[in-house]
C-alpha positions in Angstrom: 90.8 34.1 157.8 91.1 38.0 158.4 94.0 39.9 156.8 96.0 42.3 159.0 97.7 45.1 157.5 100.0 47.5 159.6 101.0 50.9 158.6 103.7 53.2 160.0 102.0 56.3 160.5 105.4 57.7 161.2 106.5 56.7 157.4 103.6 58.2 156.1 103.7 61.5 157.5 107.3 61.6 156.7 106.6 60.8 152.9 104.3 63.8 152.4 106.5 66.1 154.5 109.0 65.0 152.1 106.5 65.3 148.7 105.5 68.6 149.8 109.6 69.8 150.4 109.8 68.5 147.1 107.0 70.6 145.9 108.3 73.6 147.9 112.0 73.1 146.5 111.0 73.0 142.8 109.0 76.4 142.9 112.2 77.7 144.7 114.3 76.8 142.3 112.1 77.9 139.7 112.1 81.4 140.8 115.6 81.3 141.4 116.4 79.9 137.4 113.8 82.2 135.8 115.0 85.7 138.1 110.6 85.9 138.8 108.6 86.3 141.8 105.6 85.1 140.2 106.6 82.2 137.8 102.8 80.5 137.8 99.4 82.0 138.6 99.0 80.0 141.7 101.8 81.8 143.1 100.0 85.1 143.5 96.9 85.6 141.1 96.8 89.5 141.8 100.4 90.1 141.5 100.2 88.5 138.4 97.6 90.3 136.8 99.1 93.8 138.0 102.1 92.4 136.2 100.4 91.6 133.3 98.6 95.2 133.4 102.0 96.9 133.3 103.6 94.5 130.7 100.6 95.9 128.4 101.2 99.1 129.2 105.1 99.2 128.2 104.2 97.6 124.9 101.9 100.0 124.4 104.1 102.9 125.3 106.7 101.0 123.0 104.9 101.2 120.0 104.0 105.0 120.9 107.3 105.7 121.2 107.9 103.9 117.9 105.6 106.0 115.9 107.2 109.1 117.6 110.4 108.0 116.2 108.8 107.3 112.8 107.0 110.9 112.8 110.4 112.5 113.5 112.0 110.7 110.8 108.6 112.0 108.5 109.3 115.6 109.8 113.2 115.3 109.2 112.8 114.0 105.3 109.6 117.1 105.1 112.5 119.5 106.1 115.5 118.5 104.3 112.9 118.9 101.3 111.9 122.0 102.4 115.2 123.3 102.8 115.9 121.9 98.9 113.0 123.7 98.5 114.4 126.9 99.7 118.0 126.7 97.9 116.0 126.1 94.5 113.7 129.1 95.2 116.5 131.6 95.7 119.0 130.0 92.9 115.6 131.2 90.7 114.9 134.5 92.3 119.0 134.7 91.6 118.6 133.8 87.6 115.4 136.2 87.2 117.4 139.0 88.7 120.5 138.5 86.2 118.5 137.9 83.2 116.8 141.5 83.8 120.7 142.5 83.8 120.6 145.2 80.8 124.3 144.0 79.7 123.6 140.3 79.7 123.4 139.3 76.3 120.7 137.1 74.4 122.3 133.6 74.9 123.3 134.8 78.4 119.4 135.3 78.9 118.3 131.8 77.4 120.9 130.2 79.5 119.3 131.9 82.6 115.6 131.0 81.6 116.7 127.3 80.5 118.4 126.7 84.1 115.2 128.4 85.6 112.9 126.0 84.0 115.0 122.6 85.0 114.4 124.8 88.6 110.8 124.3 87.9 110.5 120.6 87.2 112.7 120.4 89.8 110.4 121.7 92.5 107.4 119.7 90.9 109.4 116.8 91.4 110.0 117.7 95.2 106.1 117.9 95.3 106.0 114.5 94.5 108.5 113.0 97.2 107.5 109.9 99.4 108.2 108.6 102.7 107.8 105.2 103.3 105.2 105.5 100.6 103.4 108.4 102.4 103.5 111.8 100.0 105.9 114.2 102.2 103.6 116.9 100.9 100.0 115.7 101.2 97.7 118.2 99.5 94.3 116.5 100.3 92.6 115.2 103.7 92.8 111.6 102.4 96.2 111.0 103.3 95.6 111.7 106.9 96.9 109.6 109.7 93.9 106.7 109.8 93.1 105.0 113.7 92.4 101.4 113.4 
């Protein structure tokens, strides 16, 4: 007893027409949902490494632009300190020239050199003054900026 079976070739070729306009509808749609050419590497392997190549490349510049911003903000807090700096060393060179006044009188004088030395420790303190934990003043090479 043989067994016959019949196919319809027609059916057949209609299914994978069908499977692969499937296939072709749900990359379609994909691209059109996600706003991307390129939404898997079979789509276009060089595309997608160029694109991967300039993704790198914005992060990078990203994080260079951060650490200019950072460096700015470093140079900002260095020059308002600076600028203290400046107001504390002329209020002094102010007090020294009145206390060498001939008509000032004694307490007049101790007044000048008490405010003069609260000057002082304020400028050491100013020496002293962080950034993010950074001395705004280095004064040796150890506290350079470090490469990983």
């Amino acid at each position: 007893m043989s067994v016959t079976i019949n196919t319809n070739s027609a059916a057949t070729i209609a299914k994978n027409n069908l499977n692969n306009s499937n296939t072709m509808l749900q990359k379609s749609l994909n691209r059109l949902s996600s706003g991307l050419r390129i939404t898997a590497p079979s789509d276009d392997a060089g595309g997608l490494a160029v694109s991967m190549k300039l993704s790198a490349a914005i992060k990078r510049t990203d994080a260079v632009n951060t650490n200019l911003m950072n460096a700015q903000s470093f140079l900002q807090t260095q020059d308002g300190a600076f600028q203290s700096a400046g107001k504390v060393l002329d209020r002094m060179s102010e007090l020294r020239t009145m206390a060498q006044d001939i008509t000032k009188n004694t307490s007049d004088v101790e007044n000048y050199s008490k405010e003069f030395i609260e000057l002082q420790r304020q400028l050491n303190q100013m020496r002293h003054e962080k950034f993010n934990g950074i001395s705004a003043f280095a004064t040796s090479s150890s506290s350079a900026v470090n490469t990983p």
